[in-house]
gemmi code that builds the backbone of each chain (N, CA, C; Angstrom):
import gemmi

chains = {
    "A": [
        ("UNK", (53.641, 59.854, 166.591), (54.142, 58.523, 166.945), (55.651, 58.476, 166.746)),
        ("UNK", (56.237, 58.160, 167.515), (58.005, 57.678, 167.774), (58.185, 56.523, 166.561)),
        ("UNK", (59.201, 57.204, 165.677), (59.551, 56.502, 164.396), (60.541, 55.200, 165.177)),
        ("UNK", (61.565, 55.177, 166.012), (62.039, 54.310, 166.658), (61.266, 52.618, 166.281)),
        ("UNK", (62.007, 51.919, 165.722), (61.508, 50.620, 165.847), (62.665, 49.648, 165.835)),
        ("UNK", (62.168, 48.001, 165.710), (63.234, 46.870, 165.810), (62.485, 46.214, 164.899)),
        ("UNK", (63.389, 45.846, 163.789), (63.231, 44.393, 162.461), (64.400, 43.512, 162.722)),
        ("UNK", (63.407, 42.884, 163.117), (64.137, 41.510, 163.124), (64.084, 40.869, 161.592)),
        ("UNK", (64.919, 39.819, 161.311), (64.727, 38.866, 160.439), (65.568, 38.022, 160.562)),
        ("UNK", (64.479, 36.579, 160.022), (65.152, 35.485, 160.447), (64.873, 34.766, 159.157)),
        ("UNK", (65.902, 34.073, 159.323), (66.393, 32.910, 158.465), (66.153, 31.985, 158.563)),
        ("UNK", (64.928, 30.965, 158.235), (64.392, 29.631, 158.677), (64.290, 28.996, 157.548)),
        ("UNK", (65.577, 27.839, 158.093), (65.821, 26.744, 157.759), (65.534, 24.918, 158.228)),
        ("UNK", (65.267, 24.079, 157.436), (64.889, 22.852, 157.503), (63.472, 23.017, 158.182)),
        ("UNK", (62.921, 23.532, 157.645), (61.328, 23.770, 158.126), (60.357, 22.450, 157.616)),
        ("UNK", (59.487, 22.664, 158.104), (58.640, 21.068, 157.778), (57.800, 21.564, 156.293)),
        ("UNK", (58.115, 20.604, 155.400), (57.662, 21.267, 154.031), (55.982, 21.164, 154.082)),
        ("UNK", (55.084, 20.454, 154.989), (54.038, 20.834, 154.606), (53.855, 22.186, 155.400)),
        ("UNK", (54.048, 22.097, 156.457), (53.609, 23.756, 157.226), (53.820, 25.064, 156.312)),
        ("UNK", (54.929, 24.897, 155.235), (55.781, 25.694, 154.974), (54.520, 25.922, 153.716)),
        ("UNK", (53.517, 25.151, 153.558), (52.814, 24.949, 152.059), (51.598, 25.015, 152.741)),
        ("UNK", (51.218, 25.633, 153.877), (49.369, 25.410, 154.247), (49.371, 27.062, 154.348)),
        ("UNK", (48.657, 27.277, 153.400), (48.518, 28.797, 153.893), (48.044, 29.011, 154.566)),
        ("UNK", (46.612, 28.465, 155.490), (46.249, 28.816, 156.346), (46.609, 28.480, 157.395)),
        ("UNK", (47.671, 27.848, 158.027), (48.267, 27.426, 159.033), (49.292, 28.563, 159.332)),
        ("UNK", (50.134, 29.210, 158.348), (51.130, 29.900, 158.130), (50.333, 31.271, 157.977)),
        ("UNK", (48.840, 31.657, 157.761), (48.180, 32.626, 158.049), (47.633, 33.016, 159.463)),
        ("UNK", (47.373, 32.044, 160.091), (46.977, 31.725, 161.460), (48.637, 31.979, 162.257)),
        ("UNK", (49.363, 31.193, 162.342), (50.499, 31.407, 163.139), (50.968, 32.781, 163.052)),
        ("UNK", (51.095, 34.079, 162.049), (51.274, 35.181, 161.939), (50.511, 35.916, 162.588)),
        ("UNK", (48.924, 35.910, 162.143), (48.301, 36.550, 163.040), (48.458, 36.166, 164.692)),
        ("UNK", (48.509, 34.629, 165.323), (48.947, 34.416, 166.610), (49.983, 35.064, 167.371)),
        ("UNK", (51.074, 35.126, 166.364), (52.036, 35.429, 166.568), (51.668, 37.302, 166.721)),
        ("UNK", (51.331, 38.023, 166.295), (51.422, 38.817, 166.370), (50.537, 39.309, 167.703)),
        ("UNK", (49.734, 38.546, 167.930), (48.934, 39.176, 169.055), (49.688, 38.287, 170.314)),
        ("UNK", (50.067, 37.554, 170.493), (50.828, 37.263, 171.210), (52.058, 38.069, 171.793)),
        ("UNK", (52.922, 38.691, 170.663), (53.555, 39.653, 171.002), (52.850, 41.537, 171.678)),
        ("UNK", (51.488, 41.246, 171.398), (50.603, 42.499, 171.970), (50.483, 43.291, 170.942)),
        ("UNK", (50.226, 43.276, 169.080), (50.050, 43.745, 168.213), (49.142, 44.219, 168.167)),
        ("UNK", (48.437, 45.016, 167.560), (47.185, 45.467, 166.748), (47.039, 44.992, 165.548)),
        ("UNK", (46.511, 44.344, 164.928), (45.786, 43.576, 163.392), (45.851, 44.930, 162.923)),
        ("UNK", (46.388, 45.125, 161.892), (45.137, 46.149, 160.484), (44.884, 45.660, 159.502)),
        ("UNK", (45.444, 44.657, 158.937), (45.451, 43.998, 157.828), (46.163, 43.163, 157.381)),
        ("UNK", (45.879, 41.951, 156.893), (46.052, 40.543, 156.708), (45.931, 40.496, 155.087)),
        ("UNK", (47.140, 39.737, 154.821), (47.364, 39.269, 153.335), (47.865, 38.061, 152.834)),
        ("UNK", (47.455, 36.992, 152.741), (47.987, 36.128, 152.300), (48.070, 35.537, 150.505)),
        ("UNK", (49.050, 34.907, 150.054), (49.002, 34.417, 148.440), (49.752, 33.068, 148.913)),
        ("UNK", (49.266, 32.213, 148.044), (49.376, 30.595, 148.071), (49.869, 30.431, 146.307)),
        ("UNK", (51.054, 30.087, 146.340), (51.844, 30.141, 144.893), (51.515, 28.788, 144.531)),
        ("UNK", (51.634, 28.639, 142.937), (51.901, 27.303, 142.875), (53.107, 26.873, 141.958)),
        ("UNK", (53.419, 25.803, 141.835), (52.866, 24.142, 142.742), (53.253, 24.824, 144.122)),
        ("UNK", (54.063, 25.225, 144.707), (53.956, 25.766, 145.976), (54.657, 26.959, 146.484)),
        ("UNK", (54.555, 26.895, 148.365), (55.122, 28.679, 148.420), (53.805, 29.150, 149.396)),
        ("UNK", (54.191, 30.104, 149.835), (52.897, 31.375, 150.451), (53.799, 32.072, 150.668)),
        ("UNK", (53.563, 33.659, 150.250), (53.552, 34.695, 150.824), (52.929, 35.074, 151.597)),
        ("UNK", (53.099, 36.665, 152.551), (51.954, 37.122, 153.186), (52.253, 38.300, 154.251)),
        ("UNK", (51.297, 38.672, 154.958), (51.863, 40.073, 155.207), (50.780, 40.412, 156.540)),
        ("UNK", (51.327, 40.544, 157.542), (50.513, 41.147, 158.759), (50.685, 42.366, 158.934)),
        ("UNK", (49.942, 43.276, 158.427), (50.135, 44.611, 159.065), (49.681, 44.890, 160.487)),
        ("UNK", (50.537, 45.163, 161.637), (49.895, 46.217, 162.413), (49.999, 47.140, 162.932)),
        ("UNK", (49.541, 47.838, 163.651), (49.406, 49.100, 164.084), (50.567, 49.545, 164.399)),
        ("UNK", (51.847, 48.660, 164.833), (53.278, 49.229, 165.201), (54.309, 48.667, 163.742)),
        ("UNK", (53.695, 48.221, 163.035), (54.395, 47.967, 161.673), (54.066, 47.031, 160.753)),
        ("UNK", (54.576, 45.434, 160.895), (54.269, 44.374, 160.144), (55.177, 43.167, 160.349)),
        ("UNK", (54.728, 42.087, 160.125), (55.288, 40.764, 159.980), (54.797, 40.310, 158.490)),
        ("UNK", (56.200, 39.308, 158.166), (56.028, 38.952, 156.760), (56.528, 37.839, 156.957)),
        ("UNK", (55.748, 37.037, 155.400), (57.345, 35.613, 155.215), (56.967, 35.758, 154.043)),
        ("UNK", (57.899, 34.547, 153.654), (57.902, 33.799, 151.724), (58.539, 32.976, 152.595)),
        ("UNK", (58.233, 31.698, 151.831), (58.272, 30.336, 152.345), (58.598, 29.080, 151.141)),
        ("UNK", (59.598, 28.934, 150.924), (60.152, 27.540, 149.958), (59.981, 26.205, 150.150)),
        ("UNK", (58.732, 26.032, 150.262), (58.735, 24.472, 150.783), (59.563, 23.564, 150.186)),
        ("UNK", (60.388, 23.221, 149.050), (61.094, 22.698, 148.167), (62.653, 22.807, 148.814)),
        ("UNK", (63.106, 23.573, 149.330), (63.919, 24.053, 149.940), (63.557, 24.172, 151.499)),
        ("UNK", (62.798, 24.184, 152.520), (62.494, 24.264, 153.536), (63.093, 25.076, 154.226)),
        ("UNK", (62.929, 26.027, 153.856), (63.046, 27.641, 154.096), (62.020, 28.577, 153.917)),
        ("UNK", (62.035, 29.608, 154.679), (61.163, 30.635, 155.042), (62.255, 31.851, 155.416)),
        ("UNK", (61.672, 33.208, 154.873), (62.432, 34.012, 154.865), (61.219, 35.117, 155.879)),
        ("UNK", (61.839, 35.470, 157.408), (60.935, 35.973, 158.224), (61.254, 37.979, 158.605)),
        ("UNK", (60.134, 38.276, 158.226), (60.857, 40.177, 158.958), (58.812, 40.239, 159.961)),
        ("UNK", (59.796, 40.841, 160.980), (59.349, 40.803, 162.460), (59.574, 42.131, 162.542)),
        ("UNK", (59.159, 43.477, 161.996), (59.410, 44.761, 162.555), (58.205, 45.879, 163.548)),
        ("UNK", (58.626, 45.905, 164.413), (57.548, 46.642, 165.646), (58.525, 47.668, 165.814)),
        ("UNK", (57.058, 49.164, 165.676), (57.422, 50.089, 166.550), (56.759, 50.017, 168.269)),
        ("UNK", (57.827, 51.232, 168.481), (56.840, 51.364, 169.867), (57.663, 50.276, 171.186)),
        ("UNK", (57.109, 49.667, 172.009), (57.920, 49.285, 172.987), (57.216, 47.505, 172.812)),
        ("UNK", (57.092, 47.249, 171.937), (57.231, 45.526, 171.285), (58.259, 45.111, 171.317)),
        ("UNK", (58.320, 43.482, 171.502), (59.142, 43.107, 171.569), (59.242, 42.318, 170.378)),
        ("UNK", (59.821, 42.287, 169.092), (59.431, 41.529, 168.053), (60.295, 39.934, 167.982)),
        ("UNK", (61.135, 39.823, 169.391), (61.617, 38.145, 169.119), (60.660, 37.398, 169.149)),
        ("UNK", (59.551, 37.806, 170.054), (58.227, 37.113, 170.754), (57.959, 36.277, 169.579)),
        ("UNK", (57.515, 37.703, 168.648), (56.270, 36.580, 167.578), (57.697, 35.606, 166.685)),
        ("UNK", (58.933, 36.209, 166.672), (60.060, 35.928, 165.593), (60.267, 34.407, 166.377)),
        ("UNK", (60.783, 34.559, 167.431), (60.774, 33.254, 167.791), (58.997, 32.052, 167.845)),
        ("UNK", (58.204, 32.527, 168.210), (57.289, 32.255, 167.961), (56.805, 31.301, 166.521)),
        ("UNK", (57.217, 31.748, 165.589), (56.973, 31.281, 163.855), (58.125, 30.301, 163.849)),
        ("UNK", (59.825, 30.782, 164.481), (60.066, 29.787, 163.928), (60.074, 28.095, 164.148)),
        ("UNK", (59.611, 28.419, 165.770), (59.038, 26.484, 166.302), (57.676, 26.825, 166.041)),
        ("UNK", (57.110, 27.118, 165.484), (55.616, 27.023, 164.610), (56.093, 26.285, 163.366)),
        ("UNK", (57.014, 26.726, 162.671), (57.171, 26.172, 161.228), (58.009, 24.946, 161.475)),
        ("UNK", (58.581, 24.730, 162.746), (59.522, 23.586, 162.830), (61.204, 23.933, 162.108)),
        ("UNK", (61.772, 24.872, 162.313), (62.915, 25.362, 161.844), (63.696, 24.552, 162.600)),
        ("UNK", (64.577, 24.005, 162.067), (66.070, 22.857, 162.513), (66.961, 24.108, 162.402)),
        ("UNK", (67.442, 25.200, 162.006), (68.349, 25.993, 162.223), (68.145, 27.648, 161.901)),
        ("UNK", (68.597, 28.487, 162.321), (67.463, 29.981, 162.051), (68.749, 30.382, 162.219)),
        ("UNK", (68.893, 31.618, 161.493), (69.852, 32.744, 161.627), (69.037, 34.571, 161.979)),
        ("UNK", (69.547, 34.826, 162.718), (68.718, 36.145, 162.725), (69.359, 37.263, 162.996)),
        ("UNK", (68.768, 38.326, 162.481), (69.641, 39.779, 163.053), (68.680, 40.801, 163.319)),
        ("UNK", (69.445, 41.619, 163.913), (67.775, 43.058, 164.193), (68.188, 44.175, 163.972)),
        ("UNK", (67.971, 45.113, 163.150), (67.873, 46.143, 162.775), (67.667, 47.031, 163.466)),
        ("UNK", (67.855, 47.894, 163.992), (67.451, 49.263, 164.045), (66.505, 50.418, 163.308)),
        ("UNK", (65.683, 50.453, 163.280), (65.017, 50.901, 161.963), (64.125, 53.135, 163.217)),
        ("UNK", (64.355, 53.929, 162.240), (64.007, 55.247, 162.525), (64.461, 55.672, 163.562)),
        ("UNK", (66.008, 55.401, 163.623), (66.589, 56.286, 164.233), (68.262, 56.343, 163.580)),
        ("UNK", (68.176, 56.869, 162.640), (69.237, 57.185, 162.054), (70.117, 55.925, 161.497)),
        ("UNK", (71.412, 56.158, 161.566), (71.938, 55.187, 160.813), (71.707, 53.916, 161.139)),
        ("UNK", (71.801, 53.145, 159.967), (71.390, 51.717, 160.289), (72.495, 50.339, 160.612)),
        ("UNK", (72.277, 49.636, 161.799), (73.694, 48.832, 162.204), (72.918, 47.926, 162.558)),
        ("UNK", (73.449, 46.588, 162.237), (73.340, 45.172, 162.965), (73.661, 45.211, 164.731)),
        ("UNK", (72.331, 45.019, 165.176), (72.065, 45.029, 166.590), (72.707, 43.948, 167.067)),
        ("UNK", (72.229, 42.879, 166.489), (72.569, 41.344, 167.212), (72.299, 40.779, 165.824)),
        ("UNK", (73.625, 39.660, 165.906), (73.462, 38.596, 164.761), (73.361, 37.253, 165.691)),
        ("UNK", (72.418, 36.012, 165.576), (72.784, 35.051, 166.237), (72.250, 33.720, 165.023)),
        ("UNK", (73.245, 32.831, 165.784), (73.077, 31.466, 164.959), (72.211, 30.520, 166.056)),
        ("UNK", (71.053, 30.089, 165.564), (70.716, 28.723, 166.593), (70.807, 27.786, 165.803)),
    ],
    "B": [
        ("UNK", (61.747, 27.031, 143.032), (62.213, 28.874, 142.936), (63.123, 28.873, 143.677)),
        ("UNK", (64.245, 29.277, 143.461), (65.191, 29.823, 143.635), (65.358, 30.735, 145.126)),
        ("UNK", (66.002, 30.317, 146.336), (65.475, 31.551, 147.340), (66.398, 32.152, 147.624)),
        ("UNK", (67.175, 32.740, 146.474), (68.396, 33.898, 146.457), (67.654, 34.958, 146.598)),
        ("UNK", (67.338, 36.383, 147.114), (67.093, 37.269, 147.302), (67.495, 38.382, 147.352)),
        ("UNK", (67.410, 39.585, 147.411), (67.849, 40.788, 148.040), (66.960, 41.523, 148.677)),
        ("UNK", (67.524, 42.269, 149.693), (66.414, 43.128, 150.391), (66.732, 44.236, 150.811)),
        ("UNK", (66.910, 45.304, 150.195), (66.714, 46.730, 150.109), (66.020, 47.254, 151.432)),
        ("UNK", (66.589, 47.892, 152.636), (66.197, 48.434, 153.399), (66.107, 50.055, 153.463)),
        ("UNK", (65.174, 50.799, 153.193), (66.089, 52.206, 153.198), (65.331, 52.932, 154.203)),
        ("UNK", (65.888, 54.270, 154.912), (65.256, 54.933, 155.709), (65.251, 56.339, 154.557)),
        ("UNK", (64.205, 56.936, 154.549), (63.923, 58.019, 153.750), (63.390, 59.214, 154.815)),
        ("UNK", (64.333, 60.242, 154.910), (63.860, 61.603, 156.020), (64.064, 63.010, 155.226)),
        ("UNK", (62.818, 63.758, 155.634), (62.812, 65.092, 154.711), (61.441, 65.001, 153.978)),
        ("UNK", (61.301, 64.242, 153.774), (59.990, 63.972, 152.850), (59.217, 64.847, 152.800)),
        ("UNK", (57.714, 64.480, 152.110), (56.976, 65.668, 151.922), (55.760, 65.043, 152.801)),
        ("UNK", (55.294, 66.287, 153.996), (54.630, 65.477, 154.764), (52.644, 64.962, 154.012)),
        ("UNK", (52.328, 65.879, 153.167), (51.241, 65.451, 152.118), (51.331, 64.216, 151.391)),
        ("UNK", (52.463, 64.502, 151.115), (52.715, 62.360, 150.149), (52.885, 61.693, 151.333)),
        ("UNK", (53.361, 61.562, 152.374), (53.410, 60.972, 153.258), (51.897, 60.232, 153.849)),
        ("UNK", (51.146, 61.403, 153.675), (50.222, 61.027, 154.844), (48.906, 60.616, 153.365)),
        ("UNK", (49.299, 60.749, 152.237), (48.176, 60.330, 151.299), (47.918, 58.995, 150.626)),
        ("UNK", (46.899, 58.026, 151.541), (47.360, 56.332, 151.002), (47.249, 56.390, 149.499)),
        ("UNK", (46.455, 57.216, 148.588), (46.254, 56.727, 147.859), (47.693, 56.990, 146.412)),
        ("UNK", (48.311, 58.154, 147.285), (49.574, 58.709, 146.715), (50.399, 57.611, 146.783)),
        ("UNK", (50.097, 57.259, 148.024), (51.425, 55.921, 148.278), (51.405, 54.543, 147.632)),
        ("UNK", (49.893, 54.178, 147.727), (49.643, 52.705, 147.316), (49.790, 53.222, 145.683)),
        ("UNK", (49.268, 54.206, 144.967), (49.788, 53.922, 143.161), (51.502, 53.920, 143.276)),
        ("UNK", (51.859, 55.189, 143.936), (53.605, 54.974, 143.952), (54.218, 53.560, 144.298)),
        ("UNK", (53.591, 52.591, 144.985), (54.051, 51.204, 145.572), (53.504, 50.278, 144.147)),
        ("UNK", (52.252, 50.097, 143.766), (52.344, 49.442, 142.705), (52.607, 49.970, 141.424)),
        ("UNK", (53.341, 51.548, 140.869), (54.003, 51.674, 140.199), (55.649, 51.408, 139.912)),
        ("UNK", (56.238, 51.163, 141.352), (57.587, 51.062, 141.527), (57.553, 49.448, 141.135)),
        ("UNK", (56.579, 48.489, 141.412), (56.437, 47.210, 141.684), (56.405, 46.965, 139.943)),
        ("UNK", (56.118, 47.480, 139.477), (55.883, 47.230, 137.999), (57.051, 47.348, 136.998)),
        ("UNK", (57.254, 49.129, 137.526), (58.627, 49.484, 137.383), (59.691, 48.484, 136.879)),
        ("UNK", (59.937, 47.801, 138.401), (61.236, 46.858, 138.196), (60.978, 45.179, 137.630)),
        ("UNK", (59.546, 45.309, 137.383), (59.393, 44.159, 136.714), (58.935, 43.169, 137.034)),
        ("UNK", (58.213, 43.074, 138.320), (57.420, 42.461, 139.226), (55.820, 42.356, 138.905)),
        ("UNK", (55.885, 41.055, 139.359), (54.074, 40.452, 139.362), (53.454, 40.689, 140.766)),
        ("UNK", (52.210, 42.129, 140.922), (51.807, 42.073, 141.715), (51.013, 40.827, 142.011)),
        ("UNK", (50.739, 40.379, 143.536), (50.115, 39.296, 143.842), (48.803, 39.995, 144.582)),
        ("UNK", (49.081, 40.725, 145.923), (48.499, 41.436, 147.039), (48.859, 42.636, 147.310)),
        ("UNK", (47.748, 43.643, 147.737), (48.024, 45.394, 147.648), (47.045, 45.118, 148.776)),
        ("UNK", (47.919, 45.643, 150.052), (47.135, 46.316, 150.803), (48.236, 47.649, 152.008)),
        ("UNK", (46.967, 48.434, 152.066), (47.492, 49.737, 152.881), (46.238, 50.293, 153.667)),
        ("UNK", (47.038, 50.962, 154.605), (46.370, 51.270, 155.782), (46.660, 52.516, 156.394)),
        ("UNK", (45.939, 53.444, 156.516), (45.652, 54.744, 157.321), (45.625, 54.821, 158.347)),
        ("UNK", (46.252, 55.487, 159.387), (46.297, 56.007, 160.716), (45.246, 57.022, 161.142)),
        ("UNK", (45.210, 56.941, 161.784), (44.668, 58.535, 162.380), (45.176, 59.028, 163.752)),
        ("UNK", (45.964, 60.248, 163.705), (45.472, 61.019, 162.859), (46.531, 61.282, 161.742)),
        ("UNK", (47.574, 60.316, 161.337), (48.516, 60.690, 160.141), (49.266, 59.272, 159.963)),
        ("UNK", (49.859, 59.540, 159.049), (50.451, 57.919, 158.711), (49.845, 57.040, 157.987)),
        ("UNK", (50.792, 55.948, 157.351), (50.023, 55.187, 156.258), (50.785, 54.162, 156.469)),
        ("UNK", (50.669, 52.777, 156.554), (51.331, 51.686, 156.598), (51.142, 50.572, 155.113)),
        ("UNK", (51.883, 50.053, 154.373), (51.064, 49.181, 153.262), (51.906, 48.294, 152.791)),
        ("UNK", (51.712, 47.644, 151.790), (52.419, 45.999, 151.411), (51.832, 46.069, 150.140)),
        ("UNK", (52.958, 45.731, 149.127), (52.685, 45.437, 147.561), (53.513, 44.122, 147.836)),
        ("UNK", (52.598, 42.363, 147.904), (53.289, 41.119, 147.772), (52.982, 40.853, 146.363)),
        ("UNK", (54.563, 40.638, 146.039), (54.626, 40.825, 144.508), (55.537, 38.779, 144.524)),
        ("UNK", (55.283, 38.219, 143.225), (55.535, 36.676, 142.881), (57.016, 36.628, 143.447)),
        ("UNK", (57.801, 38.139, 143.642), (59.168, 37.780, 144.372), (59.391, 38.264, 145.332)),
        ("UNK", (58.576, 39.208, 146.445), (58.452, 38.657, 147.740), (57.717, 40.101, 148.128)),
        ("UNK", (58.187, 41.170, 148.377), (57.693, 42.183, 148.664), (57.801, 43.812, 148.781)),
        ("UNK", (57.491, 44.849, 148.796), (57.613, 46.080, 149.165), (56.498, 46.240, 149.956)),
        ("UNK", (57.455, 47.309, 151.146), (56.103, 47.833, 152.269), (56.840, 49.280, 152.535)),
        ("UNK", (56.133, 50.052, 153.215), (56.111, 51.388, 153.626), (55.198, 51.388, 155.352)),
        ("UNK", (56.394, 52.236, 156.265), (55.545, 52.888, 157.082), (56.018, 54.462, 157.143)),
        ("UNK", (54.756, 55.178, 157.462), (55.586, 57.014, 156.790), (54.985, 57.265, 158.073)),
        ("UNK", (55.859, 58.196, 158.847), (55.638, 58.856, 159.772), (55.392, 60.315, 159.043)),
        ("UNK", (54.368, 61.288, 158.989), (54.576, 62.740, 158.111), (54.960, 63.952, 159.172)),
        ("UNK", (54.568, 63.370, 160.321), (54.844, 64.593, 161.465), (56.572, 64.565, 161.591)),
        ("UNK", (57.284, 63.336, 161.204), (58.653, 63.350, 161.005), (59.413, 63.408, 159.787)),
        ("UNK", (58.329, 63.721, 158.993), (58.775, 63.364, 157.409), (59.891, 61.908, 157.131)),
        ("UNK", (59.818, 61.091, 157.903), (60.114, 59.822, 157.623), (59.380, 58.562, 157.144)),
        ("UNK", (60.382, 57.940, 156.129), (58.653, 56.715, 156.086), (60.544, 55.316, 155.767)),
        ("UNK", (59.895, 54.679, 155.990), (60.741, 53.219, 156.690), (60.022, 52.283, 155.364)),
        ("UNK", (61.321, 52.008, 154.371), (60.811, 51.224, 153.461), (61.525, 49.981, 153.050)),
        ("UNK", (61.300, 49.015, 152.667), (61.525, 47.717, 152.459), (61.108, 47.372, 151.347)),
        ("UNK", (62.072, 46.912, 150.180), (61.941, 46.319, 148.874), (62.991, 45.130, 148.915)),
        ("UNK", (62.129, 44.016, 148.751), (62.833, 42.700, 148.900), (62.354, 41.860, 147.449)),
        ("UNK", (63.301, 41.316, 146.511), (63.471, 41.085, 145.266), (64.012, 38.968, 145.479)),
        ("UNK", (63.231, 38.360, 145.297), (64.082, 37.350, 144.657), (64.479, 37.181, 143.191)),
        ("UNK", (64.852, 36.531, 142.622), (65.328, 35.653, 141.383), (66.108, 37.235, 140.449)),
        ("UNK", (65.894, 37.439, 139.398), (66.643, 38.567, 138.870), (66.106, 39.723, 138.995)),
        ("UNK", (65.430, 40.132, 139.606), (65.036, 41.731, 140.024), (65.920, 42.377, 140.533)),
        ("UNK", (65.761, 43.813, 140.476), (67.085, 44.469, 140.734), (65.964, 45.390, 141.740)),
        ("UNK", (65.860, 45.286, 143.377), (65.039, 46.186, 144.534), (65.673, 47.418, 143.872)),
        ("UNK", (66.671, 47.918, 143.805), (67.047, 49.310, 144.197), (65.753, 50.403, 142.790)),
        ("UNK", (65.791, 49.542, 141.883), (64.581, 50.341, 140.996), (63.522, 50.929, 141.600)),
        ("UNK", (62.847, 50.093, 141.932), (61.813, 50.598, 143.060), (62.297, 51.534, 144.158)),
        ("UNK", (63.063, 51.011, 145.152), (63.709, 51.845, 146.440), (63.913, 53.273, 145.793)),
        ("UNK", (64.088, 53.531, 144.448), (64.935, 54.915, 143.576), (63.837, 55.392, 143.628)),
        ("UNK", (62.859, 54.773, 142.857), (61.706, 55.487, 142.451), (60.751, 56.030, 143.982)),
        ("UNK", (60.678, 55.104, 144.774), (60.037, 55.503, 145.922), (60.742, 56.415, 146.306)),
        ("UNK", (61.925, 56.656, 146.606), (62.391, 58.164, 147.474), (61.798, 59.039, 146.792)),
        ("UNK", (62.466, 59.060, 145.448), (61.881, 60.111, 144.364), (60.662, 60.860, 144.700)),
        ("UNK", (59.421, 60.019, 144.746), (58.506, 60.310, 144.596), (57.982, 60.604, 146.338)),
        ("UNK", (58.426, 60.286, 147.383), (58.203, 60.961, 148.301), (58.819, 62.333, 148.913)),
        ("UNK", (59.473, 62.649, 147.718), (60.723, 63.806, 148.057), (61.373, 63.500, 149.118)),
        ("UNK", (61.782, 62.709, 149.032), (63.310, 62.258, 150.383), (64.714, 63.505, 150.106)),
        ("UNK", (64.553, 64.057, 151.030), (65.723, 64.844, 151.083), (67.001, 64.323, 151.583)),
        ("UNK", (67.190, 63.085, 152.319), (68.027, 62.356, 152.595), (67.793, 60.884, 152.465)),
        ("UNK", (68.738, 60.040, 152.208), (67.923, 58.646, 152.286), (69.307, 57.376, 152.721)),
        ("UNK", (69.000, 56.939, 153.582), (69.690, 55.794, 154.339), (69.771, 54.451, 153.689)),
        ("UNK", (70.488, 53.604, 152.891), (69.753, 52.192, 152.437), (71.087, 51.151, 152.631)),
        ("UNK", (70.056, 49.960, 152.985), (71.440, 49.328, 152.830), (70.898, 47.686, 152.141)),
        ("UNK", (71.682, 46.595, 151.838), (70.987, 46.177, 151.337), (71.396, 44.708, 151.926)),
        ("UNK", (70.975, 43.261, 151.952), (70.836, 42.235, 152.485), (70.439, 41.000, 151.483)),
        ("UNK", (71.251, 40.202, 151.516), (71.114, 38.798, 150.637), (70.731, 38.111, 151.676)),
        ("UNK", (69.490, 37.438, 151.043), (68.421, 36.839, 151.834), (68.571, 35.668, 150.758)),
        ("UNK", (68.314, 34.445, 152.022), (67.915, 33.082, 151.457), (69.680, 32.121, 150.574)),
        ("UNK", (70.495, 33.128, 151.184), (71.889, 32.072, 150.591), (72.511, 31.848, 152.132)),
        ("UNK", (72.224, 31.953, 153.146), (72.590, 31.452, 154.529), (72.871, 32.111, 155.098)),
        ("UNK", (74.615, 32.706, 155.401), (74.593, 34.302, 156.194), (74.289, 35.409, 155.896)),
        ("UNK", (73.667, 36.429, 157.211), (73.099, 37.396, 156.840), (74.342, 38.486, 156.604)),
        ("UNK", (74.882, 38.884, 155.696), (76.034, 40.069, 155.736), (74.990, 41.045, 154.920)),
        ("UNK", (75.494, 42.825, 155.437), (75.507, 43.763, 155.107), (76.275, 43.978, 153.511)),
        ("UNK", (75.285, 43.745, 152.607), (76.059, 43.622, 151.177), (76.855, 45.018, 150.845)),
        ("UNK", (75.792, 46.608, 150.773), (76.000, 47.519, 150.998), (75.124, 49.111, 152.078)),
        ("UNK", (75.998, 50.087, 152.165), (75.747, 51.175, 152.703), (75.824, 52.239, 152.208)),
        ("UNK", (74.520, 52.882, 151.892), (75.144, 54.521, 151.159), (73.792, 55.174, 151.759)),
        ("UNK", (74.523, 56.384, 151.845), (73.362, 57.410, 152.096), (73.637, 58.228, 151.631)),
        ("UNK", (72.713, 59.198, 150.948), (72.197, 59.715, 149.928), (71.717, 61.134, 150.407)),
    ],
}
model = gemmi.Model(1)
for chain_id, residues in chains.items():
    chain = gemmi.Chain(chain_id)
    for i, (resn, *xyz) in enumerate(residues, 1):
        res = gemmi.Residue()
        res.name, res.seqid = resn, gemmi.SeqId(i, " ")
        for name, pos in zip(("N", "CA", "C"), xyz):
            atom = gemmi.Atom()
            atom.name, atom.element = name, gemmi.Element(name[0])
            atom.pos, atom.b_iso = gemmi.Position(*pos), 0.0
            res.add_atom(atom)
        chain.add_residue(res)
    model.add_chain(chain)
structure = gemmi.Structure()
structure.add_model(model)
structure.setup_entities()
C-alpha cells in the first residue's frame, strides 16, 4: 500500500455546545462523515468525559478521523487523515457544519512522503 | 479543561518491518508510551491489515496517540497529541525507539490557542 496520504486538521470554533457534548451525535457524524468521503470503517471509539467533552476515533482502512471537543469553550479540535486517493476535506468539511462551527481554521499536511510542509492554510 | 494542546506529528522510516507489522508489539508500545508521559488511558483500539500493516489509537483524558505502519516501507505515520501539561515528545521518543526508526521526521503543532503555526522541525 502507497504510504502517500493528506491530514487535514481543523480548528472548530463557536460550535453549538450541546452537539459538541452528545456523544452519540458526534459518534454518528464521524462515522457519516467518513463514509461519505468513501472510507472503510475498522473501528470506532468513542469516550464521553465528564461534566463534559467526547473524544473519539474512526479508524479506517486509509487511516483515521478524530476529535476532542470543549463544549465549555465551543471548540473541537478535528484530524481528517486519508491514504490513498480520498479526499479528506469531504468528511473535514462535513463535521464542521455538523457541529455548527462559526469559524474553522485548517491546514493539510502531507503525511508519507518525506518532508513535512503546510499544504494549504485557510481561514473561514 | 483547558484546550491548549500540542501535537507531535512524526514520520518514522527504516523501521523494523516485524515490529511494524506486530499489533500486539505496537498496541503494548502505544499504551506504554501513553503511560510513560503520564497520561490516562481512556480507549485502545488497533487494527490489522492483511496482508501487513497495523493501524491503532490510544484516546488518552488528553487527547490522543495513533499509528499507521506501512512494514513493506518500513514506515509507520505517528501522531501524539497532548493537552494541559504533558510533554507528546516522551511518547513520540519512546515510539521511534522502539520501532527502530532509523530516521525520523517530527514536527510539532499548538492546537486549540487559534493559529495553526509550525512550532518546530527536526529530523533525526
Amino acid at each position: 500500500m502507497d504510504t502517500m496520504g493528506r491530514h487535514v486538521i481543523s480548528e472548530l470554533w463557536g460550535c453549538d455546545f450541546d452537539k459538541l457534548n452528545d456523544m452519540e451525535f458526534i459518534e454518528k457524524t464521524f462515522v457519516d462523515a467518513a463514509l461519505k468521503s468513501g472510507a472503510e470503517i475498522r473501528e470506532v471509539a468513542f469516550h464521553k468525559f465528564a461534566p463534559q467533552g467526547v473524544s473519539g476515533v474512526v479508524i479506517i482502512s486509509e487511516s483515521h478521523l478524530t476529535i476532542h471537543s470543549f463544549p465549555e469553550h465551543g471548540y473541537a479540535s478535528i484530524d481528517v487523515y486519508t491514504c490513498g486517493h480520498l479526499d479528506p476535506t469531504i468528511a473535514a468539511d462535513y463535521i464542521a457544519e455538523a457541529l455548527g462551527a462559526q469559524t474553522r481554521e485548517t491546514i493539510e499536511l502531507p503525511r508519507g512522503m518525506g518532508p513535512i510542509e503546510i499544504k494549504q492554510a485557510k481561514a473561514l
